[in-house]
C-alpha positions as a Markdown table, in Angstrom:
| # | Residue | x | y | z |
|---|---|---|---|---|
| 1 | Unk | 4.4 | -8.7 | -5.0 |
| 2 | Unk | 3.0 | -7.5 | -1.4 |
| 3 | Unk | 3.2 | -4.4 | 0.0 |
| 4 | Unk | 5.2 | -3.4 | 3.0 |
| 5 | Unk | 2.7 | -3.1 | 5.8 |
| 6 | Unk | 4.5 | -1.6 | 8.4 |
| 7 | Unk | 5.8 | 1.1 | 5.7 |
| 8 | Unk | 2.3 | 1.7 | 4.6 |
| 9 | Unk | 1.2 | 1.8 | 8.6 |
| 10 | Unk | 3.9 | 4.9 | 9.1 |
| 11 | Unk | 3.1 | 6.3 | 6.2 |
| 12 | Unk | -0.8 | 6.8 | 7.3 |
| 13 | Unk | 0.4 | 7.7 | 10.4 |
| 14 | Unk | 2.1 | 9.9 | 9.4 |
| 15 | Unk | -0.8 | 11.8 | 7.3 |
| 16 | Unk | -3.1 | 11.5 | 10.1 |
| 17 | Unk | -5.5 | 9.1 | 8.0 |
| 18 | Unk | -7.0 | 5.4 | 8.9 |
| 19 | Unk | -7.2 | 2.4 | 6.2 |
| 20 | Unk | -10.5 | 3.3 | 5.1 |
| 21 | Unk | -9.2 | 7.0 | 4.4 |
| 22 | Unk | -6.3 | 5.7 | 2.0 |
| 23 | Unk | -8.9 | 3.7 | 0.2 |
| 24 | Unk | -10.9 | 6.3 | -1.0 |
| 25 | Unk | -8.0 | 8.7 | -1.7 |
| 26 | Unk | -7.1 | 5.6 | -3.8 |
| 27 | Unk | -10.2 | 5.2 | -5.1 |
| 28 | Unk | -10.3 | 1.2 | -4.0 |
| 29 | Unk | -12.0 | -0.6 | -1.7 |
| 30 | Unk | -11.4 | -0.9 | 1.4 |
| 31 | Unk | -11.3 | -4.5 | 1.1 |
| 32 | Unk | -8.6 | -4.3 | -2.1 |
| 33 | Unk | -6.2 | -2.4 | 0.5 |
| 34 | Unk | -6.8 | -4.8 | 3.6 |
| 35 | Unk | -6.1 | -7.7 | 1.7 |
| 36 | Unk | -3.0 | -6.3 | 0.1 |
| 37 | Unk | -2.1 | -5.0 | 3.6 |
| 38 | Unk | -2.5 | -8.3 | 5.1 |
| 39 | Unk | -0.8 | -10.2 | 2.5 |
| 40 | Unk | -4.1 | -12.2 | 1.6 |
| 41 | Unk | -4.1 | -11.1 | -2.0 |
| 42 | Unk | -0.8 | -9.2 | -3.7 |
| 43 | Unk | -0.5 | -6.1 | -4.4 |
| 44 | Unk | -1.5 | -5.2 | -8.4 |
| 45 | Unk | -0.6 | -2.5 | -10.9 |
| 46 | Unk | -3.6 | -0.5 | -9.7 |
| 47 | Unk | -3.2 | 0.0 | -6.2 |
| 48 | Unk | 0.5 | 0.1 | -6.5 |
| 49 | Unk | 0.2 | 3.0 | -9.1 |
| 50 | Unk | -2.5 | 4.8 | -6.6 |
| 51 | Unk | 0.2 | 4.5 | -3.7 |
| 52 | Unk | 2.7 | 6.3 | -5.6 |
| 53 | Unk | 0.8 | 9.5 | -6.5 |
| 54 | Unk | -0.3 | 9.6 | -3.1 |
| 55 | Unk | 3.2 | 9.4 | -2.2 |
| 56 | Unk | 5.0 | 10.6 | -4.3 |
| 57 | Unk | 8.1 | 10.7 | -2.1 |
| 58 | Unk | 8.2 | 7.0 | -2.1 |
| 59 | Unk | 9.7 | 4.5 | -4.6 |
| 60 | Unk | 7.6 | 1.1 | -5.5 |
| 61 | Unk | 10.6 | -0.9 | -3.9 |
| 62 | Unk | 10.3 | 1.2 | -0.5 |
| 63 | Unk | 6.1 | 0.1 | -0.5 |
| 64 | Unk | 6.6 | -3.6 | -1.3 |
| 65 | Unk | 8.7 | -6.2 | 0.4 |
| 66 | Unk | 11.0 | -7.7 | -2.2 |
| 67 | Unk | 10.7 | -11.6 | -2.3 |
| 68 | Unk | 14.0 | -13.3 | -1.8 |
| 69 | Unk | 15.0 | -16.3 | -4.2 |
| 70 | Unk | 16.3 | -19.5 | -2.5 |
């Protein structure tokens, strides 16, 4: 699963915070949230679960792109 980038972009935007910021609300590495961001690595259990209580307004389909089957 990866993670939405551009929704994850607006939503730090939106709270006034950079990358690095999110990671240690997270309590991640910075590097964990690039790759995820990036698409280098997917997104785990983790950092999926420390996106939603951050925000909490958001569902885990609106923070990851959903894969589509061919």
């Amino acid at each position: 699963m990866n993670l939405s980038k551009e929704k994850i972009t607006y939503l730090i935007q939106q709270r006034g915070l950079t990358q690095n910021e999110l990671a240690r609300a997270l309590n991640i590495r910075p590097g964990s949230l690039s790759n995820a961001l990036s698409g280098k690595r997917g997104v785990g259990r983790k950092i999926l679960s420390a996106l939603l209580r951050e925000f909490p307004g958001e569902s885990a389909m609106s923070l990851t792109k959903r894969q589509v089957a061919v």
